[in-house]
N, C-alpha and C positions, 0 to 999 in steps of 0.2 A: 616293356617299352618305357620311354622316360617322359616326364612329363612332358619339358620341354626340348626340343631339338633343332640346332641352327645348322645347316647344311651349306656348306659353299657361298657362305652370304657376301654380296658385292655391291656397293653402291657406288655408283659414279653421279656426280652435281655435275650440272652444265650452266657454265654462267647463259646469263641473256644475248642472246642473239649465237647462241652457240660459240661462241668466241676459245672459251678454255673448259676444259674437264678434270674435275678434280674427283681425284678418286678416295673418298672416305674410309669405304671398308673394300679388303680382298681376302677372300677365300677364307671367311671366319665358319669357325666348326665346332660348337661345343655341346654338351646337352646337360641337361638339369631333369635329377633325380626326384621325385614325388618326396617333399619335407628337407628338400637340400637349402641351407640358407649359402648365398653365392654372392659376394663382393666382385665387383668389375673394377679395376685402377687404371687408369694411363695418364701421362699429361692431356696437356690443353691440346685439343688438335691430334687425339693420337686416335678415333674415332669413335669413342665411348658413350656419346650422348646420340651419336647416329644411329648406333647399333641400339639402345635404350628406346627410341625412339620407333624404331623396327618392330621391337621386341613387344613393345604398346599400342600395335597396328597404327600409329599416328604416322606412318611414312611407310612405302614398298620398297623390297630390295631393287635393282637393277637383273639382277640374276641370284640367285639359290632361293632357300625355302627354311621359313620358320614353322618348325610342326608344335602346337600344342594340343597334346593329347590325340597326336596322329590328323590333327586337321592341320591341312597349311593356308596361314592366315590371308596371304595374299590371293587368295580363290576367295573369300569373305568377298559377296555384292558391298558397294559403296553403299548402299542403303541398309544393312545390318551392322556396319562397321561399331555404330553406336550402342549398339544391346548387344553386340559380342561382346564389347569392351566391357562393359555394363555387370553382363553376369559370369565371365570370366579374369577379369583382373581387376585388382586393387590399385590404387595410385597413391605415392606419397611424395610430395614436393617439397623442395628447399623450404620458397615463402610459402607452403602449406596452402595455399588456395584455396582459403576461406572466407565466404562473403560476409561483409561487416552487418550487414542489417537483416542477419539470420543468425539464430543462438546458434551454439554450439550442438544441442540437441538437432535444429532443423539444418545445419549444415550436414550433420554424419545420415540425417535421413534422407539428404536429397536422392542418392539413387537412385535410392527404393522408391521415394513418391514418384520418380521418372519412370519407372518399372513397374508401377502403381498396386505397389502392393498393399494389403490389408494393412490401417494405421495400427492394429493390435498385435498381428506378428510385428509389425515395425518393434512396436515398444519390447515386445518378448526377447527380440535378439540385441535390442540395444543394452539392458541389463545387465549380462554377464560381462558385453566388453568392456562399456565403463566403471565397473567393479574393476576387471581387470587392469584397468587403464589409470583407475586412480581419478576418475573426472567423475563419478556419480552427483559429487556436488556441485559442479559447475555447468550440469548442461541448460539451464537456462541464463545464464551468462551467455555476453554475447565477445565477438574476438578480440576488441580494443579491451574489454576488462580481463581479459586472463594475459598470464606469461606468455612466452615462446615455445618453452616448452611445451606447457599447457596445450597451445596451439596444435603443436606437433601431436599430438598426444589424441587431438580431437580428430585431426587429418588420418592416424592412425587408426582411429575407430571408423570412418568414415570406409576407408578402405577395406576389412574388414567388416564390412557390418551386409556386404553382397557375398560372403562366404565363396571368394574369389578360390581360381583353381593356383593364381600365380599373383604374388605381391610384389610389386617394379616401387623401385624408392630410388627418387633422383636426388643424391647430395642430400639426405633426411637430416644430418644434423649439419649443414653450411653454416645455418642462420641461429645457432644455440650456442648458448656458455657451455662454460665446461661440468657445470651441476648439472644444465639440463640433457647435455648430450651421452652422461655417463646415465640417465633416467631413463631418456630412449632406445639407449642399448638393451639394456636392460630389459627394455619392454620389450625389442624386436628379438634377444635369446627366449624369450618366457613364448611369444606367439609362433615361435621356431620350434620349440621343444613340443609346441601342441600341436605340431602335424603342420603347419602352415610353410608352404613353400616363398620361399623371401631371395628376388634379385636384386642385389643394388649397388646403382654407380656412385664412387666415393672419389675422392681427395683424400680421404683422411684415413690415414693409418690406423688412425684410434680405432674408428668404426671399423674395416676393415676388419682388425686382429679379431674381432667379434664374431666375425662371418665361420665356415666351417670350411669353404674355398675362397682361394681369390682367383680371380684372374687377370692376368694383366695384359694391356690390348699399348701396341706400339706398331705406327703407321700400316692401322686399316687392321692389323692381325693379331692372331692370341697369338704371344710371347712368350708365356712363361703361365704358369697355374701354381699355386701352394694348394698343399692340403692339409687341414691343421691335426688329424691327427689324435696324437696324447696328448699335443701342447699343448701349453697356458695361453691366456690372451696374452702376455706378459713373453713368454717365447713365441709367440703368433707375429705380435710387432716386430719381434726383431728381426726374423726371416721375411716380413715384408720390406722393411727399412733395407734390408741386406738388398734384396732384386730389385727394389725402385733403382738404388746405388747401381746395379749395375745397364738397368733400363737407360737411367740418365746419361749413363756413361760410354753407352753403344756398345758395353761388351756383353756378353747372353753368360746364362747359368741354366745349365741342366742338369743340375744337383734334382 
């Protein structure tokens, strides 16, 4: 069974007062394999932050079914909504969404104190990530003193630190230079290669070639899928540059 699985997923918005209905997503279908790292692309407007948004139980479809781990999310009561999310998915945001007048240590611990776990395990699993992460010595710093990276970096252990079943990254490196964004790549191959299952919706090519699939979503639907393969990241990009070209262009490729 696959970790995750999107079935017939449909969203229609209804302006106020019922007036027009815009239909976001139709009849999207994919699933995500237990340790698959999985890039989302489309333009502005092509439905990818709706479908991301699904996907983080932060919105219901209009019709189909997202299963993770054979539960379908939209049967989750409104009052567990919060501790599903909680002890099943990770989050990682553009501006990183992290509060200024918490260290970086008590930002990646919020969860857990919300899930009120023992302050000792807290500290136990915080350890190895920020080893991993390269921030051991900044978590008492607080987020106006570190970089962007940094930032990102802390949001990344943050995410990881509830030993999520599914990691959702919206636009992770938007808000990064080009040192830091090639850092969090980096980070996100390294927590990929350790079993960590990783979704995320991109713009960026760069990031993308990273991923192990992409998928690309144009009005409401999966379009096209790569799958990287032998490639390089280096040959990754180019077959993504190649299907954006023809996404933008209205012609399809089923190479």
């Amino acid at each position: 069974m696959a970790l995750l699985q999107v079935e017939h997923l449909k969203k229609i918005y209804t302006t106020r007062f019922g007036a027009v209905q815009v239909q976001a997503l139709q009849d999207v279908n994919f699933s995500v394999e237990e340790g698959e790292y999985v890039a989302v692309m489309g333009e502005s407007g092509s439905g990818k932050t709706t479908l991301l948004n699904i996907l983080a139980a932060l919105d219901k479809p209009t019709s189909g079914r997202v299963l993770l781990e054979g539960s379908d999310m939209a049967a989750i009561p409104d009052g567990r909504l919060s501790a599903y999310r909680r002890e099943n998915l990770g989050f990682v945001f553009q501006d990183f969404n992290l509060l200024d007048t918490f260290t970086l240590r008590d930002n990646i611990f919020l969860p857990l104190v919300l899930a009120r776990h023992d302050p000792d395990e807290m500290e136990k699993r915080l350890a190895p990530i920020a080893k991993q992460l390269g921030i051991e010595t900044l978590l008492n710093k607080f987020p106006y003193e570190v970089s962007g990276g940094q930032k990102q970096r802390a949001a990344v252990a943050r995410a990881l630190i509830t030993r999520p079943r599914l990691v959702l990254a919206d636009e992770p490196t938007g808000a990064l230079d080009s040192k830091a964004t090639d850092g969090l790549l980096d980070v996100f191959e390294a927590i990929n290669r350790a079993g960590q299952t990783i979704v995320m919706v991109t713009h960026s090519t760069r990031a993308a070639s990273h991923a192990g699939r992409v998928l690309f979503i144009k009005d409401g639907q999966v379009f096209h899928q790569l799958y990287r393969g032998n490639a390089t990241n280096e040959q990754m990009y180019q077959k993504i540059s190649d299907t954006l070209t023809v996404l933008t262009t209205g012609g399809r490729d089923d190479a």
